[in-house]
C-alpha positions in Angstrom: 28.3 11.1 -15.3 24.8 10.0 -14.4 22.0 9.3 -17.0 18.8 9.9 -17.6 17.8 6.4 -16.0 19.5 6.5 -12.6 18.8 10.2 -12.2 15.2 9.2 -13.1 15.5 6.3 -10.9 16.0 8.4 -7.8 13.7 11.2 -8.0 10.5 7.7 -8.3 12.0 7.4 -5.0 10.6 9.0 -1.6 13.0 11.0 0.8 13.8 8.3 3.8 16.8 6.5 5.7 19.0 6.6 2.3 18.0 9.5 0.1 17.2 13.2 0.7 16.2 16.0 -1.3 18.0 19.6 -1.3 16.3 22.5 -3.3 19.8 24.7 -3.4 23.1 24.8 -1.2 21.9 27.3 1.2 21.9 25.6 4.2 25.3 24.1 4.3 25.3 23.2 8.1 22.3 21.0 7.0 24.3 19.7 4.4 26.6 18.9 6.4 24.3 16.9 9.1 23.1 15.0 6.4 25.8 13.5 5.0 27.6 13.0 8.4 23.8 10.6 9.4 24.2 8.8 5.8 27.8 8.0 6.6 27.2 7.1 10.2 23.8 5.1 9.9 23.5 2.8 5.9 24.9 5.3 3.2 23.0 7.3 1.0 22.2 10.2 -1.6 21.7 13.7 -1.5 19.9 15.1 -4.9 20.2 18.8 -4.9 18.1 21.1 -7.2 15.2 19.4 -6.3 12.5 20.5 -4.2 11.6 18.3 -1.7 8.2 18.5 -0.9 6.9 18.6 -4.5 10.1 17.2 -5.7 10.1 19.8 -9.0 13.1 19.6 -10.7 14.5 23.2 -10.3 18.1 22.8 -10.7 21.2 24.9 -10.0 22.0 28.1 -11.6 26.0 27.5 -10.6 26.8 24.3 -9.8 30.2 24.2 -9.9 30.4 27.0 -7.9 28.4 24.6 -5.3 30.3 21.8 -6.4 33.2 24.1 -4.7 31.4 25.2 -1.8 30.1 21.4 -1.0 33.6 20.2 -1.6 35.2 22.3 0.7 32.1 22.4 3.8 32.8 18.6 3.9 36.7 18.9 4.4 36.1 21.4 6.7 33.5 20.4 9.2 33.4 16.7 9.4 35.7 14.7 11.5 37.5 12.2 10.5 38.0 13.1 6.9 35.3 12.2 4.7 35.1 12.1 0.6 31.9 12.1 -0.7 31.5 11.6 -4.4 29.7 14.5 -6.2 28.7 14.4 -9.5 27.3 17.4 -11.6 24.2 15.7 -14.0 22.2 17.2 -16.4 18.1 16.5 -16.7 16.8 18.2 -19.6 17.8 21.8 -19.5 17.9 21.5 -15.8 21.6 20.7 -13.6 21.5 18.7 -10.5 24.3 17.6 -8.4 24.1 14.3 -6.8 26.5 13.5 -3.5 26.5 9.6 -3.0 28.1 9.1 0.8 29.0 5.6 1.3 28.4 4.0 4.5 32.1 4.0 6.4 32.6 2.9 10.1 32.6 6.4 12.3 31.6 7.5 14.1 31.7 10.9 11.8 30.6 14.1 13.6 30.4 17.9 12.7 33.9 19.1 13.8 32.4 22.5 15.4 29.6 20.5 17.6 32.2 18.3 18.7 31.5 13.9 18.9 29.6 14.3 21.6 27.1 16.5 20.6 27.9 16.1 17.1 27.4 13.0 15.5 23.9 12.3 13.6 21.9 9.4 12.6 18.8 8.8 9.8 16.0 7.8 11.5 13.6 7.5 8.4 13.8 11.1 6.2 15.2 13.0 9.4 18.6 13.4 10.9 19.2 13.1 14.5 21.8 13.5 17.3 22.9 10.5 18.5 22.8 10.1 22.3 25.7 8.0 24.0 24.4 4.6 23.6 24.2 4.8 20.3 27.6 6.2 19.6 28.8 3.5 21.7 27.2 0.8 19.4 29.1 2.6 16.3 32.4 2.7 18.3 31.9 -1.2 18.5 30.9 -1.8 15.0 34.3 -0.2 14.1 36.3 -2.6 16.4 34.0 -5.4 15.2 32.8 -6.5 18.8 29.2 -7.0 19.7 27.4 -5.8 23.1 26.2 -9.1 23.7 30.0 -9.8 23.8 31.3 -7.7 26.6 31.7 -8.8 30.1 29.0 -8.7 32.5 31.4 -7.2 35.4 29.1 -7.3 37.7 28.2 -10.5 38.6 30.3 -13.7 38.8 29.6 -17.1 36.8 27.2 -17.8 39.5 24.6 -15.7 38.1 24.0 -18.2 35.2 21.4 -21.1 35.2 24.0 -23.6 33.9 21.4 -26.5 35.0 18.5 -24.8 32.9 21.6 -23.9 29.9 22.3 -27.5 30.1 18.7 -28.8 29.8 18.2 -26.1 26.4 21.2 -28.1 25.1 20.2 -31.6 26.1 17.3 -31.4 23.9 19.1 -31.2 20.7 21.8 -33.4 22.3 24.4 -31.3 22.7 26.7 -30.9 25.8 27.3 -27.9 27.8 30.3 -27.0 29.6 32.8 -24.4 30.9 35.1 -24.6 27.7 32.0 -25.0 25.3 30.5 -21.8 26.9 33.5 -20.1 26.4 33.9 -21.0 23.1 29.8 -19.6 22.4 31.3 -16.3 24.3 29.2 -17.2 27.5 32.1 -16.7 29.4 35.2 -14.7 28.8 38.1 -14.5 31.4 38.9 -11.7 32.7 42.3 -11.2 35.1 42.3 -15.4 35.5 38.4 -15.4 36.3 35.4 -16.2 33.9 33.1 -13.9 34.1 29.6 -13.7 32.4 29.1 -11.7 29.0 26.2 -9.3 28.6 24.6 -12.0 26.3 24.5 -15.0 28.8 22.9 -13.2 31.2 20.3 -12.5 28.7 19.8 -15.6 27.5 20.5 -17.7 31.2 20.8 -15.1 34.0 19.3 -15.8 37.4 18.2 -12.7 37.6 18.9 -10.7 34.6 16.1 -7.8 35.6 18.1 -6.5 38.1 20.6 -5.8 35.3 18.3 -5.8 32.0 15.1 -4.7 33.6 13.7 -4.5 30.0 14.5 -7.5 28.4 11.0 -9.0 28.4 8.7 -9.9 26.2 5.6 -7.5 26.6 1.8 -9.2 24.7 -1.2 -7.7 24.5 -4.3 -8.6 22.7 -6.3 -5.2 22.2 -9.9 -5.3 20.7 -10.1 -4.2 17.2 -7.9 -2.4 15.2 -6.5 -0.1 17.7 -4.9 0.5 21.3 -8.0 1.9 22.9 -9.1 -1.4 24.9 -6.8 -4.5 26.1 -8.4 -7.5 26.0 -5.7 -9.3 28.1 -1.9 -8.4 28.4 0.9 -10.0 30.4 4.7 -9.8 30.3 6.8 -12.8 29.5 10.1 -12.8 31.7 11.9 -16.2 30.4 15.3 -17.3 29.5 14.9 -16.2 26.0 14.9 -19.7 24.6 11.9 -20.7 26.4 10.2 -16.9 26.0 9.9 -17.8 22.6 7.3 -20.2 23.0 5.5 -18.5 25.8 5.5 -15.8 23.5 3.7 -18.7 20.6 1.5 -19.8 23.1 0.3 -16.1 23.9 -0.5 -15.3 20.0 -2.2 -19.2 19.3 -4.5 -18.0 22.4 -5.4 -15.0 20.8 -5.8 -15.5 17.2 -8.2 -17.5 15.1 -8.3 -21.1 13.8 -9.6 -22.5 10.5 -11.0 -25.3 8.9 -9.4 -27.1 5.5 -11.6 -30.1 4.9 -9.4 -32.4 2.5 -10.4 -35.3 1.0 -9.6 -38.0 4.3 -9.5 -35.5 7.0 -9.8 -31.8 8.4 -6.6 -29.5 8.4 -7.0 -27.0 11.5 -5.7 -23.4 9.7 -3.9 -21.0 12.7 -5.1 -17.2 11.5 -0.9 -16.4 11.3 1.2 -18.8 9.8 2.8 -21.1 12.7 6.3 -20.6 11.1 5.9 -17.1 10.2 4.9 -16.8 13.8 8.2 -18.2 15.0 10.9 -16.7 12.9 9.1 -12.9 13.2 9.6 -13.7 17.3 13.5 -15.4 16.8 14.0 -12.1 14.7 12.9 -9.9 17.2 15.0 -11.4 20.1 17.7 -11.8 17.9 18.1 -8.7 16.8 16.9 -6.5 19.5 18.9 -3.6 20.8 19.5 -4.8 24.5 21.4 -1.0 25.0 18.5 0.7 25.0 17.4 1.5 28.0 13.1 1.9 28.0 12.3 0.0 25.4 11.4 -3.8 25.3 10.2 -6.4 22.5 6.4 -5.9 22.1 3.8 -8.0 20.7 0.5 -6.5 19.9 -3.0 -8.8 19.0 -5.6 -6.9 16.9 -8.7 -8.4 14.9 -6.8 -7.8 11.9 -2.9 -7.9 12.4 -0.2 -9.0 14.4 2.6 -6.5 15.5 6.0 -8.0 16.6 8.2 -4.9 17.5 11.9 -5.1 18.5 13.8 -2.2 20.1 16.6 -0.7 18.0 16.3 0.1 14.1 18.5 -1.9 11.7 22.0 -2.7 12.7 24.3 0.2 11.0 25.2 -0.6 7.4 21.7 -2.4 6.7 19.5 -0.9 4.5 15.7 -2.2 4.3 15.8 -3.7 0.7 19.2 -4.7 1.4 17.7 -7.0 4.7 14.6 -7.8 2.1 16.8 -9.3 -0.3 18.5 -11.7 2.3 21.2 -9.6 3.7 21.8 -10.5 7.4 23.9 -8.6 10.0 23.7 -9.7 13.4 23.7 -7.2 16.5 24.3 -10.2 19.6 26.8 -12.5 18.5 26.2 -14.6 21.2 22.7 -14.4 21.1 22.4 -15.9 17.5 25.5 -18.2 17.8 23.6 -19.4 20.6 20.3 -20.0 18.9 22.0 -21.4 16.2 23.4 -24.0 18.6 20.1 -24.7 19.9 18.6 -25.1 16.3 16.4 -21.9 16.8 17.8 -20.9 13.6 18.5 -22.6 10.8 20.0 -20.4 8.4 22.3 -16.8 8.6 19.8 -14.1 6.7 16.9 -16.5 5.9 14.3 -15.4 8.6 12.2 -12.7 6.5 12.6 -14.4 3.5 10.8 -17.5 5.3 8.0 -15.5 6.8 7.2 -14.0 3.2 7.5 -17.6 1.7 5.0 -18.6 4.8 2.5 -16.0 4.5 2.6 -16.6 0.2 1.9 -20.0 1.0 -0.8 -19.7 3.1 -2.5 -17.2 0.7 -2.7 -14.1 3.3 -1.6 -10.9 2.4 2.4 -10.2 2.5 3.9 -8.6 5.6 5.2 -5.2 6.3 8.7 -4.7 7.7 9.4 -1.4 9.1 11.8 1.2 10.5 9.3 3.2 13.4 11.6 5.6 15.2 14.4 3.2 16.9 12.4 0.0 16.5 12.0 -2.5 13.7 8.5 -3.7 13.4 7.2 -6.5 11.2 3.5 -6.6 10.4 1.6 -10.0 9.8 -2.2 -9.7 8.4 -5.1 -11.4 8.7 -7.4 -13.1 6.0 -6.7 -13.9 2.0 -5.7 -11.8 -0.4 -8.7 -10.0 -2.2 -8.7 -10.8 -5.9 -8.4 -7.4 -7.7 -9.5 -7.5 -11.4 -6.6 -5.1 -13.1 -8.0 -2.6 -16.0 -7.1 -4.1 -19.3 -5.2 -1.0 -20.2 -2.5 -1.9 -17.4 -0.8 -4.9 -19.1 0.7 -2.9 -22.3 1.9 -0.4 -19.8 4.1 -2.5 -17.6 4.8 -3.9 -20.7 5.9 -0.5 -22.2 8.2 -0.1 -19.1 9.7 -3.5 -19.4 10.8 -2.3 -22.9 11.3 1.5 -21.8 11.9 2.7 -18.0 9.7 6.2 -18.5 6.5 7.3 -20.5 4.7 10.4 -21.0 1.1 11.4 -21.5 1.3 11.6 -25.4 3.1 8.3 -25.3 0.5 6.8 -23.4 -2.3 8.1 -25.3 -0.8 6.5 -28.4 -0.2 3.2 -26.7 -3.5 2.7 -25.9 -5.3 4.5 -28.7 -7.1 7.1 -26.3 -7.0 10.7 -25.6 -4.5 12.9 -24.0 -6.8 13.6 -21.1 -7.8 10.0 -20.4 -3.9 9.0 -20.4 -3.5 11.5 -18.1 -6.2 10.2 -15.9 -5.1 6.8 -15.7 -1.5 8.0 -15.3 -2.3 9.8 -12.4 -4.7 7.5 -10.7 -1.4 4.8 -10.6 0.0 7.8 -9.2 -2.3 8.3 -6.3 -2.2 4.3 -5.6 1.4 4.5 -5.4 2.9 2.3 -8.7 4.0 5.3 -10.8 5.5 8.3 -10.2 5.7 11.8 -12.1 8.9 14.0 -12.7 8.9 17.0 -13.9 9.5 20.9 -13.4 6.5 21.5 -11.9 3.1 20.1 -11.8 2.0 21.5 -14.9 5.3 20.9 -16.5 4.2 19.3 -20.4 6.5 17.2 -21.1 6.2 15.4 -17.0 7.4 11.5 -17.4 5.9 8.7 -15.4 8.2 6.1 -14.2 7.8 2.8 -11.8 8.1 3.9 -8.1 10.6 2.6 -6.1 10.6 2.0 -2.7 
């Protein structure tokens, strides 16, 4: 069973790419979609007896019936066999049940809609079909290979720039040859030949647009804050070891530099941390979703951010807090075993963590890392942060929740010696800012409790 503090914990959250809210068990198809994108895409958690736009705790009036009903809908209509875990909690006088779907290599689809029309993703708080591509990519993550990895049948080891492969490796003093590339999965034999994987004509091909006509690196500096007027654009078309520091080059050009006078000398300031810079770009070429046809790796210039955005969300199984927190999962295999040979990166799962520790260090506000559609997007921003001068009331009540993980309007109003109606007040104003959120039957519900808002 559940408790208060984890059923709590999940209703502070917002619906998104692991959690989703279900007023009743009416719609069981929908159900059904849902759980099939949680399994397919990071995992998740269905709450139902919850509204989901005002997120009133409503509860079920039969749950084990639904308990039953869910029970059964999953057995029956997804394909292969999948066992959520469904719970039946109690919240106050109200019953919930809770479905937690792990993540599990699929691809699952809805039996009647068939895998090719019926397997779903998350993409944020929505479920969508999954087009071929991408059910491709999940048939791979189940047999643990990597697109990056498969042969590049047409074309013949000709089509790599050994001389220009060779030079990248001569300048961290490494050798390159036929058995070393086959070893970084450069080159993988195929009926006695060796033939070029996807990933080294990526990173080395002659001409890789004729076979990735996308894999560029597209800048634009815009004026202002939005996409109205270009200041100056151009595409970077490089072996993706050298693109990295056009693309440098292309944001130094464009952004700001300050002054730090020290004590001896002056200490030129770049606007963007240089090494925030780098690992956001390593990241984005990394991790980007080569598959995808249409898309490419975008970096856009205003006067107050910096936008470095990478085709293809997360790779399946990564959640955002989970990628926050250090977690690493790599979608080319030969891309970053490459990189990692060429010293480009220095450590498996450390690149967001470095461009926090960069930005903190150089006192600018911290960057935003986000899921938009099928891209991943990380935001840098420009300028200190601004000093805010917190209310003295705020301190006992982030004390109170260190102590005690909910509060209510009468408990506030005792804690800081004030009246219902200015607890309420303050209560809801952290509400609107984001930091706490309410939980209760309804808006006017009396006893409503305030907890700390997840993400």
């Amino acid at each position: 069973m559940i408790d208060w503090n984890s059923i709590e914990s999940l209703l502070a959250k917002e619906e998104g790419k692991t959690i989703e809210f279900k007023e009743n068990c009416r719609s069981l198809s929908r159900i059904v979609q849902s759980v099939v994108a949680f399994a397919n895409t990071a995992g998740g958690v269905l709450v139902i007896g919850i509204r989901d736009r005002t997120k009133d705790v409503v509860g079920l009036p039969d749950p084990l019936a639904d308990e039953e009903k869910l029970a059964n809908a999953f057995a029956d209509s997804i394909q292969p066999l999948l066992i959520p875990d469904i719970q039946i909690s109690a919240w106050r006088d109200r019953e919930l049940i809770i479905v937690s779907i792990p993540h599990t290599l699929g691809p699952y689809y809805v039996k009647s809609e068939g895998i090719e029309k019926g397997v779903y993703i998350r993409l944020g708080s929505t479920n969508r079909r999954a087009g071929p591509e991408i059910i491709e990519e999940i048939r791979r993550l189940s047999r643990n290979t990597f697109f990056d990895e498969q042969p590049c049948t047409e074309v013949n080891s000709e089509a790599i720039d050994f001389r220009a492969a060779s030079e990248f490796f001569a300048e961290v003093s490494r050798s390159l040859n036929e058995a070393r590339m086959t070893t970084l999965g450069l080159l993988v034999n195929r009926g006695g030949k060796n033939i070029p994987t996807r990933g080294a004509i990526l990173l080395f091909g002659k001409n890789r647009r004729t076979i990735f006509p996308d894999a560029i690196i597209r800048c634009a500096r815009f004026q202002g804050t939005g996409t109205e007027r270009f200041l100056d654009q151009t595409e970077i078309d490089e072996y993706l070891p050298r693109a990295i520091e056009a693309a440098i080059s292309f944001i130094e050009r464009h952004t700001r530099q300050s002054a730090e006078i020290g004590r001896i000398r002056r200490t030129d300031l770049p606007e963007y941390p240089i090494q925030a810079v780098r690992e956001a770009i390593i990241n984005a070429v990394v991790h980007a979703d080569y598959a995808l046809g249409g898309m490419d790796i975008r970096i856009a210039v205003f006067d107050d951010r910096l936008e470095i955005t990478n085709p293809g969300f997360l790779p399946f199984g990564l959640t955002l807090e989970a990628a926050l927190s250090g977690v690493s999962r790599l979608r080319n295999r030969v891309i970053g075993r490459v990189f990692r040979e060429l010293k480009l990166i220095e450590q498996w799962g450390s690149g967001i963590g470095r461009i926090i520790a960069a930005c903190k260090a150089q006192g600018i506000q911290p960057p935003l890392f986000e899921e938009i559609g099928a891209s991943f997007r990380v935001t840098l921003f420009s300028g200190a942060v601004s000093e805010r001068i917190a209310p003295d009331w705020l301190d006992p009540l982030m004390d109170h929740f260190t102590g005690c993980g909910k509060i209510t309007t009468k408990d506030a109003a005792k804690l800081w010696k004030t009246t219902d109606r200015t607890a309420r007040t303050r209560l809801r104003s952290l509400v609107e800012k984001g930091i706490l959120a309410e939980i209760g039957t309804s808006r006017k519900d009396p006893k409503k409790t305030y907890v700390m808002k997840n993400p």
